[in-house]
C-alpha positions in Angstrom: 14.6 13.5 13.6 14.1 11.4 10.2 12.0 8.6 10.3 11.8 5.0 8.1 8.8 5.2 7.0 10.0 3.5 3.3 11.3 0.2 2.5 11.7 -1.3 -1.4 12.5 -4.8 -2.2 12.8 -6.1 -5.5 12.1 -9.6 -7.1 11.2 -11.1 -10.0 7.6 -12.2 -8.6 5.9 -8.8 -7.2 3.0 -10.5 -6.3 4.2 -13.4 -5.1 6.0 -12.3 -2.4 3.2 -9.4 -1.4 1.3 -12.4 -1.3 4.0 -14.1 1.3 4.2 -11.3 3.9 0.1 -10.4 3.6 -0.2 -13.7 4.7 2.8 -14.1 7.2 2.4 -10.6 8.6 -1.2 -9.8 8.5 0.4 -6.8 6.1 -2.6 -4.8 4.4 -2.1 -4.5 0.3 -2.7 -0.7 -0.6 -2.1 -1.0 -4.1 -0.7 -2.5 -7.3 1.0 -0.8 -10.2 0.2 -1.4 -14.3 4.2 -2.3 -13.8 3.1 -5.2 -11.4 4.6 -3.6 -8.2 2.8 -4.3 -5.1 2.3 -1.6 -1.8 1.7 -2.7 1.4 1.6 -1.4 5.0 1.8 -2.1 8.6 0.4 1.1 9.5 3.3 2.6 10.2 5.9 1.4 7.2 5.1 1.5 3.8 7.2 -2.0 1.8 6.9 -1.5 -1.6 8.0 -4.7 -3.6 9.0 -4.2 -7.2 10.1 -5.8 -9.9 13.9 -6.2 -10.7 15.4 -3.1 -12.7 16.4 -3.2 -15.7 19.5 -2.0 -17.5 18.3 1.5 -18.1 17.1 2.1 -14.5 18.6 5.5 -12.9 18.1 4.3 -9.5 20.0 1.1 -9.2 22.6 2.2 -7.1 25.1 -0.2 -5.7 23.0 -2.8 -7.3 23.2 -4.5 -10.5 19.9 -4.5 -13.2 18.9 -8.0 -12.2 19.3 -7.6 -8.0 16.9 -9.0 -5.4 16.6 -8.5 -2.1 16.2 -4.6 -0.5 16.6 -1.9 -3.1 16.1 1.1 -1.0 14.9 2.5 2.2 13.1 5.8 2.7 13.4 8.6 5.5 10.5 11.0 5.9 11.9 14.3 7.0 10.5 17.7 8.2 12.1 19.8 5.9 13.3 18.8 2.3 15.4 21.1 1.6 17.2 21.1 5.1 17.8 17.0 4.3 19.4 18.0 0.6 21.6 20.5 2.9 22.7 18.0 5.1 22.8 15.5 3.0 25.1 17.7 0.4 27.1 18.6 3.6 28.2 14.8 4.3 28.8 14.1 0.4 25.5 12.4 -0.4 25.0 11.5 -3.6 21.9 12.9 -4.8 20.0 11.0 -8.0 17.4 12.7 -9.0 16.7 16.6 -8.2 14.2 18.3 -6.6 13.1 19.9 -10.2 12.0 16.3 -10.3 9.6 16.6 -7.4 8.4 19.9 -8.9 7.4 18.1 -11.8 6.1 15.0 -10.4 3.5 17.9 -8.3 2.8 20.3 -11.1 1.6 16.8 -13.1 -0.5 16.1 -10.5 1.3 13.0 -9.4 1.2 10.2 -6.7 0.9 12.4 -3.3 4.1 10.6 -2.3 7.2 11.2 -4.1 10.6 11.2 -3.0 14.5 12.3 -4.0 16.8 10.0 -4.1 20.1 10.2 -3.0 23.0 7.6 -2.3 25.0 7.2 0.7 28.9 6.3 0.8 28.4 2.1 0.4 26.3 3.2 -2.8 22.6 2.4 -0.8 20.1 4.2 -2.2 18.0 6.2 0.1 14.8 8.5 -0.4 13.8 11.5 1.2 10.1 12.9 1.5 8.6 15.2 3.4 4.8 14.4 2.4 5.8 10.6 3.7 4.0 7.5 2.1 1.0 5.9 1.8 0.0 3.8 4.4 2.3 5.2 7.3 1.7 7.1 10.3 
């Protein structure tokens, strides 16, 4: 079975609002990004709060450039390329490709990376099978 391991909210104050649930929640900051996004953990979730999208952001999904509230959510799975199966199989929608993935690993990137798909209401949802920082 898939697990949430992945939430995404955006605002227009990153580090305001890290700054609201560290201190509400006892949530522990893992890291910021040069793009002012903040990453922070119960130990089992990883919340990720970035900044609004802009215009000329791929991944918006059902939302418009300048939406806050949650963006995404994130499932980590056993097997990637089961998920894009069943996923395909109950007309996801899928964003960006696994070449992308490829990429992101040959580059040496972030050890967590994700697709990202799209269900029917237009939601976008990611898909990882190295998880995320910060989770279980």
């Amino acid at each position: 079975m898939a697990r949430i391991k992945h939430i995404a909210l955006t605002t227009k104050e990153p580090g305001k609002v890290a700054d609201f649930y560290k201190a509400a929640f006892g949530l522990k900051e893992l890291r910021r990004s040069p793009n002012g996004a903040v990453f922070l953990s119960d130990g089992h979730i990883n919340l990720a709060i970035l900044n609004t999208k802009g215009e000329e952001s791929p991944d918006m999904g059902a939302h418009g450039p300048h939406f806050t509230g949650i963006h995404h959510f994130g499932f980590e799975v056993d097997d990637l390329d089961e998920a894009c199966q069943k996923l395909d199989g109950v007309n996801g929608e899928r964003l960006t490709g696994k070449d992308h993935i490829d990429r992101t690993m040959a580059a040496g990137g972030h050890a967590n990376f994700e697709m990202k798909w799209s269900g029917p209401d237009g939601v976008v949802i990611d898909i990882s099978h190295t998880g995320w920082e910060g989770t279980d």
